[in-house]
MMTF fields as JSON, N, C-alpha, C and O atoms, coordinates in Angstrom:
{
  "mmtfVersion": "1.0.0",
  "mmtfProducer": "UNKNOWN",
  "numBonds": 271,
  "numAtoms": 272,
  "numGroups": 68,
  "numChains": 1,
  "numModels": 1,
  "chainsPerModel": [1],
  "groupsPerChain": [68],
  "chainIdList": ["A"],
  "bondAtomList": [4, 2, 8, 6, 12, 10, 16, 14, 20, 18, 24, 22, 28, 26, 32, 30, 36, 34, 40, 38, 44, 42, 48, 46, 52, 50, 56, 54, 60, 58, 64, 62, 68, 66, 72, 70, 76, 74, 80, 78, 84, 82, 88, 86, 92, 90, 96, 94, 100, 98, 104, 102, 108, 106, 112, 110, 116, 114, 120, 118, 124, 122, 128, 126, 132, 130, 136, 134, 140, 138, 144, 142, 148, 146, 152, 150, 156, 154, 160, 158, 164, 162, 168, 166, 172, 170, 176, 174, 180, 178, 184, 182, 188, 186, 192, 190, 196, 194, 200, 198, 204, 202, 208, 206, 212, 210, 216, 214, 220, 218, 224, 222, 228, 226, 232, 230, 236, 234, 240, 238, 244, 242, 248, 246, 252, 250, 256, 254, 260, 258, 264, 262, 268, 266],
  "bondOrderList": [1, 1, 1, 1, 1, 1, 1, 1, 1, 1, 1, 1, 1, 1, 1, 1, 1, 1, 1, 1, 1, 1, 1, 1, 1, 1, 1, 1, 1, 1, 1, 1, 1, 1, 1, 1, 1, 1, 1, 1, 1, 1, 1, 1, 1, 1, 1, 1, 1, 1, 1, 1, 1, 1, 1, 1, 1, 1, 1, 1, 1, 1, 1, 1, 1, 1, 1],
  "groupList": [{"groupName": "UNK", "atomNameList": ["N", "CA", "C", "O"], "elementList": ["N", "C", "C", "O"], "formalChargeList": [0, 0, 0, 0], "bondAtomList": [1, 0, 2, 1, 3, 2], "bondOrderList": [1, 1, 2], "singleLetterCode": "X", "chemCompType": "L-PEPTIDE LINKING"}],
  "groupTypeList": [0, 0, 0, 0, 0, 0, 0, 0, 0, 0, 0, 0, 0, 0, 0, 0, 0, 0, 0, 0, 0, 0, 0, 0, 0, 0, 0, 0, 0, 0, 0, 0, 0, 0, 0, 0, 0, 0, 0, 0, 0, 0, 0, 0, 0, 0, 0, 0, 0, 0, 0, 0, 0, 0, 0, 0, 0, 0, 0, 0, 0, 0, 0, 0, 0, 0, 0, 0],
  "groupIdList": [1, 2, 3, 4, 5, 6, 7, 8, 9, 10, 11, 12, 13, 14, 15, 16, 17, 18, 19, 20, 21, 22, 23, 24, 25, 26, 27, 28, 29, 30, 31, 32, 33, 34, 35, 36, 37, 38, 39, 40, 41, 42, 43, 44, 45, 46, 47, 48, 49, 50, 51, 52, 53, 54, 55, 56, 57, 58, 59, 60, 61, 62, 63, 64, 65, 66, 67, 68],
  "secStructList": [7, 7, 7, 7, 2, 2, 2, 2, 2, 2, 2, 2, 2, 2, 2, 2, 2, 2, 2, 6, 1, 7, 7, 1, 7, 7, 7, 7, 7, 7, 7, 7, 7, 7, 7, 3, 3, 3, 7, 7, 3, 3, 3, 7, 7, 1, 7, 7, 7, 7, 6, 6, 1, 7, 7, 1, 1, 7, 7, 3, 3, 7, 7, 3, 3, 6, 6, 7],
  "xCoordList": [-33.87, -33.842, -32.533, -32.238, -31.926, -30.427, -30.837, -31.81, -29.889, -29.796, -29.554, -28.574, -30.234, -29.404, -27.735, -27.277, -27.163, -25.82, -26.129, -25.414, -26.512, -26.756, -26.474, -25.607, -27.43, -27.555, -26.194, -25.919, -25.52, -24.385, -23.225, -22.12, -23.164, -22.39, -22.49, -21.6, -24.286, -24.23, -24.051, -24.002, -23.9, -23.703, -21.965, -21.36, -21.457, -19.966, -19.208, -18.06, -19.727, -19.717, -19.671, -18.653, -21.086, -21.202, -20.045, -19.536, -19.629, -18.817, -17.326, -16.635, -16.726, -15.687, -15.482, -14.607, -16.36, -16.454, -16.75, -15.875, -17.504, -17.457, -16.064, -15.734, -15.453, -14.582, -13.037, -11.952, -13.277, -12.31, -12.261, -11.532, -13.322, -13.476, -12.769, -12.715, -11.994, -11.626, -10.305, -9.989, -9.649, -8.746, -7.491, -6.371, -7.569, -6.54, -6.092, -6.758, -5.568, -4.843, -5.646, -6.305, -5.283, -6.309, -4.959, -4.012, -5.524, -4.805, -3.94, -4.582, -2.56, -2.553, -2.588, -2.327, -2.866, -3.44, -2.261, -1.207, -2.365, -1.398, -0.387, -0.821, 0.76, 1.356, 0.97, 0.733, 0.857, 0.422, 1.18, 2.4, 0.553, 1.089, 2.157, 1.896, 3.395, 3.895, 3.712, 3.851, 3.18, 3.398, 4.43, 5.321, 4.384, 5.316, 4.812, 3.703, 6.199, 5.949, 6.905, 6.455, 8.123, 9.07, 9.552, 9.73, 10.056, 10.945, 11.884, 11.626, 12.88, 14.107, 14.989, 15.05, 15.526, 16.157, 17.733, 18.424, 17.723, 19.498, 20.19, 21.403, 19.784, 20.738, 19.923, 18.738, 20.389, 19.625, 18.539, 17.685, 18.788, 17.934, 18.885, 20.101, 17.734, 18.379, 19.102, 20.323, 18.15, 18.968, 18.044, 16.912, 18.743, 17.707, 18.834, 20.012, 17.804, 18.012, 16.801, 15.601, 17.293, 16.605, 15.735, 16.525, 15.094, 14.103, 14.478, 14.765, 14.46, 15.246, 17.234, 17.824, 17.542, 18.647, 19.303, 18.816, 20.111, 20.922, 20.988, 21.572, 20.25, 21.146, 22.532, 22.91, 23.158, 24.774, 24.392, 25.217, 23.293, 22.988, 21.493, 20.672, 21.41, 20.069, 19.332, 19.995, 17.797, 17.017, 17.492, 18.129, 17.134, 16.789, 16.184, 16.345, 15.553, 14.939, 15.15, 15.924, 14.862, 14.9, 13.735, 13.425, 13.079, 11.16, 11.609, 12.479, 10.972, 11.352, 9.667, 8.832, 9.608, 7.645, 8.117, 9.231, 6.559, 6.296, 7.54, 7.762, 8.17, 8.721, 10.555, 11.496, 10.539, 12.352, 12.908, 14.111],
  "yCoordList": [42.948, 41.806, 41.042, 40.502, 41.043, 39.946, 38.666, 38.087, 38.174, 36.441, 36.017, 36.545, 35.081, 34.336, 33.6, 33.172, 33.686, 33.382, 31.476, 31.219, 30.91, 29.373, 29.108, 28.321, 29.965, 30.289, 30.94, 30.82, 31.577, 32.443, 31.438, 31.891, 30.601, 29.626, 28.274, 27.739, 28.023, 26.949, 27.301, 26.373, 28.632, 28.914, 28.989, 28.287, 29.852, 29.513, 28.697, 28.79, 27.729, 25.907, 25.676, 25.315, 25.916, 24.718, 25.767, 25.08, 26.85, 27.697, 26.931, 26.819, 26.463, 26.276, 24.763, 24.435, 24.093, 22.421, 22.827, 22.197, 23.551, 23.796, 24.48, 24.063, 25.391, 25.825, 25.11, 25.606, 23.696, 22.618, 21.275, 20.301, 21.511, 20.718, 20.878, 22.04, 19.87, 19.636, 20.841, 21.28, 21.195, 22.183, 21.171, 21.663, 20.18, 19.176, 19.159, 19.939, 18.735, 18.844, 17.217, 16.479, 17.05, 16.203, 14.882, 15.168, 13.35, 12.494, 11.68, 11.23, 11.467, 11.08, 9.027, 8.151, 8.937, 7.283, 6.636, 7.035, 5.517, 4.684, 3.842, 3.552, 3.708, 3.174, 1.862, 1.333, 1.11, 0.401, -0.79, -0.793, -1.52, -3.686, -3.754, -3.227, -4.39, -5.086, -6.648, -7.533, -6.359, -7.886, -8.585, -8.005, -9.454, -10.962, -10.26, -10.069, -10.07, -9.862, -10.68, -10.789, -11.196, -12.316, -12.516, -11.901, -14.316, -15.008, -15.302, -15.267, -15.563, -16.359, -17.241, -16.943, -18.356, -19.294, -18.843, -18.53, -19.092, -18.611, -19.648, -19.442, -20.955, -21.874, -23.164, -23.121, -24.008, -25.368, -26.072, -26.923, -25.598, -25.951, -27.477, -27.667, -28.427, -29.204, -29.857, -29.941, -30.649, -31.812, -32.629, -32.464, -33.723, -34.918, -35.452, -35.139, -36.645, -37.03, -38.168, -38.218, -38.711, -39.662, -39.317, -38.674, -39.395, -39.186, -39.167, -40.243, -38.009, -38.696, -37.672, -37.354, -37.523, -37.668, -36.166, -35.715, -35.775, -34.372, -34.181, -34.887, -32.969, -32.045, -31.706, -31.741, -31.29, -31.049, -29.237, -28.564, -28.709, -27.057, -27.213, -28.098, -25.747, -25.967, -25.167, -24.579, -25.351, -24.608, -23.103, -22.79, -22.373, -20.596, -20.017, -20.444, -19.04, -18.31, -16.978, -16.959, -15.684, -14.428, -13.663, -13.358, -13.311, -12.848, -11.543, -11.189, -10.548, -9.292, -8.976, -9.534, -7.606, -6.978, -5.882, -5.491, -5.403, -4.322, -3.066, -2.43, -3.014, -2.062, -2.317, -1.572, -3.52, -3.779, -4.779, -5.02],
  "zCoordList": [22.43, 23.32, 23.101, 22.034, 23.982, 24.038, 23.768, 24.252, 22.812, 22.63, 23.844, 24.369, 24.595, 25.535, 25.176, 24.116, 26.491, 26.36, 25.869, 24.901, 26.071, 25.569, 24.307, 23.925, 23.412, 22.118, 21.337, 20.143, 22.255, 21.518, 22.105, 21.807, 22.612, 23.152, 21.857, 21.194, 21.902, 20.569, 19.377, 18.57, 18.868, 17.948, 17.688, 16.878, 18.442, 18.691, 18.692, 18.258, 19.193, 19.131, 17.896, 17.305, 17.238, 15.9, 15.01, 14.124, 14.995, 13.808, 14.302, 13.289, 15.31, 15.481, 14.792, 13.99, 15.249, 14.598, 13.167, 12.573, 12.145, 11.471, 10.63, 9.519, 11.223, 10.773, 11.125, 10.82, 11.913, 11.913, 11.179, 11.367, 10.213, 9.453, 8.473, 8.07, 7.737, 6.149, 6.507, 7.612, 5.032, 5.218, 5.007, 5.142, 4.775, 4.882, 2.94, 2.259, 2.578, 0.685, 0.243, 0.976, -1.212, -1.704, -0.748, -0.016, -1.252, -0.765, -1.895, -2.844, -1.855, -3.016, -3.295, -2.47, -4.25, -4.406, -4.205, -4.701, -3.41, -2.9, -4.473, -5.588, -4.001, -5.154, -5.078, -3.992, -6.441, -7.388, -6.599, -6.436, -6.26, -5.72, -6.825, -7.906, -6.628, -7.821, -7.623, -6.778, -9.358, -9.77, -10.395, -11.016, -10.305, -10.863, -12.793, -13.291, -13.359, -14.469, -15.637, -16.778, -15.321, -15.797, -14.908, -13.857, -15.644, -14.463, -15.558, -16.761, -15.061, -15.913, -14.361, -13.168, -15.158, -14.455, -14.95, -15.92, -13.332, -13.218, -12.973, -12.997, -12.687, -12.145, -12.024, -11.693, -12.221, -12.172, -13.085, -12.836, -13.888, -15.35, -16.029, -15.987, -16.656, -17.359, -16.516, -16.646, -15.109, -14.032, -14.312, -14.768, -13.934, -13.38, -12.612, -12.442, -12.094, -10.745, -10.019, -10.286, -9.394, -8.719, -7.279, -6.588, -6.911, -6.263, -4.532, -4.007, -3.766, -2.715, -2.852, -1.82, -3.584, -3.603, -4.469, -5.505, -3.972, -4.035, -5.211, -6.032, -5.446, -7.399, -6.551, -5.38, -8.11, -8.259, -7.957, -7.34, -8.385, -8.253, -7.86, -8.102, -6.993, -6.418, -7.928, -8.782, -7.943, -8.7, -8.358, -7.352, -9.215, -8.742, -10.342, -11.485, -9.865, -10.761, -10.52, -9.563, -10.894, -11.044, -11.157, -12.308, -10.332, -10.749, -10.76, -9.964, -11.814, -11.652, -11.936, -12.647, -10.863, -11.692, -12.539, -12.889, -12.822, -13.442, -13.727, -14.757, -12.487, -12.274, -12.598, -12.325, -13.202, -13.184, -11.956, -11.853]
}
C-alpha cells in the first residue's frame, strides 16, 4: 500500500526544518565592560579660589580601566 503523498510531503517537511536547524559554531562571550580602575590628576590640584570666579588651570584627571 503507498504512503499517501501528504504524508511523504509532511515528512519531507519536518526532515528539512529539522536538518536546518543549529549547525551554526559555539558563540563567543562578549568582551568584558571596562571599568574605572585609577585616576590620577594631571592638572589643577592644590587651587583655591573664591567662589564665582576663574582658576588660573582648569581641573583634569586621567581615568584609566582594567585594561591600561
Amino acid at each position: 500500500m503507498p504512503v499517501p503523498l501528504r504524508y511523504s510531503t509532511a515528512a519531507l517537511a519536518a526532515l528539512a526544518v529539522a536538518l536546518a536547524c543549529g549547525g551554526d559554531g559555539p558563540v563567543d562571550p562578549p568582551d568584558p565592560t571596562p571599568e574605572p580602575a585609577t585616576l590620577a590628576i594631571s592638572a589643577g590640584d592644590a587651587q583655591a579660589g573664591a567662589v564665582g570666579s576663574p582658576l588660573d588651570t582648569s581641573p583634569a584627571v586621567v581615568v584609566r580601566d582594567q585594561f591600561g
